[in-house]
Residue frames relative to the residue before (quaternion, step in Angstrom):
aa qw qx qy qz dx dy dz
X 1.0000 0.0000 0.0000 0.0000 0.00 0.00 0.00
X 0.1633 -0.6891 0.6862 0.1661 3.81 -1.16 0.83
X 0.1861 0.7064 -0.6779 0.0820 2.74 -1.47 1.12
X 0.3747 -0.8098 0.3806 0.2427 3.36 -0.94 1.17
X 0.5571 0.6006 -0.3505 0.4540 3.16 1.51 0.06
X 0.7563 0.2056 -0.1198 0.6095 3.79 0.77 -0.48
X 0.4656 -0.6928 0.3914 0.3873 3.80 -1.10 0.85
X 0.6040 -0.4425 0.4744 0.4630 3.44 -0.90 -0.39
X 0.1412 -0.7249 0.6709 -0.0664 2.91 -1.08 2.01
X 0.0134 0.7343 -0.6619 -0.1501 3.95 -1.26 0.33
X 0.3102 -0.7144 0.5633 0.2760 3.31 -0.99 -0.01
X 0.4408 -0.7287 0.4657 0.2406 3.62 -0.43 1.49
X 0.1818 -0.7544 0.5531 0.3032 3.66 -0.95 -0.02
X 0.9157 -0.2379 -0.0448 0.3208 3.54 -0.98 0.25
X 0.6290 0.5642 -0.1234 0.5204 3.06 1.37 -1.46
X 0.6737 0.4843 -0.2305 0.5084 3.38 1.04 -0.74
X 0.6524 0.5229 -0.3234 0.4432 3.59 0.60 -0.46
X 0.6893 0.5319 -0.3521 0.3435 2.72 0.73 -1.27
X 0.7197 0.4346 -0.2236 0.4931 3.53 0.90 -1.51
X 0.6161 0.5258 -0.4265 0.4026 3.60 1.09 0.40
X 0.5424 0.5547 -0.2408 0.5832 3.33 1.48 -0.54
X 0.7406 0.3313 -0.3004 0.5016 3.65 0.60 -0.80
X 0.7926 0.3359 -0.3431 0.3757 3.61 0.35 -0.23
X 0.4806 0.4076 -0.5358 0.5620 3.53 1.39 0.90
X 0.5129 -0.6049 0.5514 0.2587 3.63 0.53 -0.76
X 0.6705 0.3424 -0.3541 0.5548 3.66 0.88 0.34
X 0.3610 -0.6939 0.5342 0.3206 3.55 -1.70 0.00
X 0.8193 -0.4250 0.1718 0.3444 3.03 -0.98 0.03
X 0.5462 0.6317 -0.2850 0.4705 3.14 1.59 -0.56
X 0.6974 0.3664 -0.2295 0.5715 3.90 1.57 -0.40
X 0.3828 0.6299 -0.5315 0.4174 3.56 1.09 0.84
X 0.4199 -0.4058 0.6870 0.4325 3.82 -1.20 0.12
X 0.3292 -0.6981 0.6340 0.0482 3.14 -1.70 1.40
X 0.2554 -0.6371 0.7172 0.1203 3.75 -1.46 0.45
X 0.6767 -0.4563 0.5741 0.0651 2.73 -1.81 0.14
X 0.1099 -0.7737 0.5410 0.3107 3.32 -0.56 0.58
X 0.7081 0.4425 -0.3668 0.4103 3.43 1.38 0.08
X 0.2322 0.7846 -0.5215 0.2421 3.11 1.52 0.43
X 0.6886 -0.4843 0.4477 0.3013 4.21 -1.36 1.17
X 0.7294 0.4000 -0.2259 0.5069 3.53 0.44 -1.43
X 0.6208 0.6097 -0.3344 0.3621 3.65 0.76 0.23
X 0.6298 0.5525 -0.3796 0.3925 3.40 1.27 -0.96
X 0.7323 0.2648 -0.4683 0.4176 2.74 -1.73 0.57
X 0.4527 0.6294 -0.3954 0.4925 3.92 0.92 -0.24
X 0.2895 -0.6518 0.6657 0.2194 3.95 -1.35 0.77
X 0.2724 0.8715 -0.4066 0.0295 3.61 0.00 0.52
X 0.0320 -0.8689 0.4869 0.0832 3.72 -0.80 0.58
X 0.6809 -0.5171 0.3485 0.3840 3.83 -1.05 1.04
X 0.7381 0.2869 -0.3947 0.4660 3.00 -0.68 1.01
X 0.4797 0.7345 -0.3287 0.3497 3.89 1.42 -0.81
X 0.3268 -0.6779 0.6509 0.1001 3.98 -0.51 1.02
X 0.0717 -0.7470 0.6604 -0.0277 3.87 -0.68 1.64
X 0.1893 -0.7379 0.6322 0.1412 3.57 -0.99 1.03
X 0.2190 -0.7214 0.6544 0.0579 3.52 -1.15 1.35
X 0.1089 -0.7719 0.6234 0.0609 2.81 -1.54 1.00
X 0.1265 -0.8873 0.4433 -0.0093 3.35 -0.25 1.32
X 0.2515 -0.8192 0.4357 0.2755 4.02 -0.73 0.38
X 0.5338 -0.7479 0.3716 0.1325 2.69 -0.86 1.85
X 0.3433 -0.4934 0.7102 0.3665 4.38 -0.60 -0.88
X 0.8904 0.2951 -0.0801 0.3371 3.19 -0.26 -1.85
X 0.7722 0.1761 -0.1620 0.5886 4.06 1.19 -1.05
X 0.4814 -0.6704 0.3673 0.4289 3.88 1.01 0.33
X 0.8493 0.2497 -0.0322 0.4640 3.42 1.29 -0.74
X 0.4304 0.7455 -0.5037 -0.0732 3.48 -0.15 -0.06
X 0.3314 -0.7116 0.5937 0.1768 3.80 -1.27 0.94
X 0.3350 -0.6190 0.7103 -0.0038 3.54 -1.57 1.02
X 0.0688 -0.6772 0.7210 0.1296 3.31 -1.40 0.38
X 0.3193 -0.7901 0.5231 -0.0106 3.15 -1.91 0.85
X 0.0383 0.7840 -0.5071 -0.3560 3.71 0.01 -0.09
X 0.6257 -0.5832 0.4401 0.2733 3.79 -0.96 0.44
X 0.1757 0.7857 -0.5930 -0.0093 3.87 -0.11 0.64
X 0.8350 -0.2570 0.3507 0.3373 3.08 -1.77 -0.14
């Protein structure tokens, strides 16, 4: 979904998380949590427990990407 009001969220699928979680070293339970009704979500298939990669625009690195786990 584009939206100029929220950055560009995706929602990783398994394989991906995982190898996001292992190459920080934490689980999912020590991610900053979202909402599954969180705004920046609609239009998004998403389910509790699901790991959302933000992309945000940066000034200074042009890019930078956050991770989320999906809660209740």
């Amino acid at each position: 979904m584009t939206n100029k009001v929220f950055p560009k969220h995706e929602v990783l699928n398994e394989e991906e998380a995982k190898k996001i979680l292992d190459a920080y070293k934490v689980s999912i339970d020590e991610l900053p949590r979202i909402s599954k009704q969180d705004p920046a979500l609609k239009g998004l298939e998403v389910n509790i427990g699901d790991v959302i990669k933000i992309i945000r625009k940066s000034q200074t690195a042009g890019e930078t990407v956050y991770y989320r786990a999906v809660i209740n």
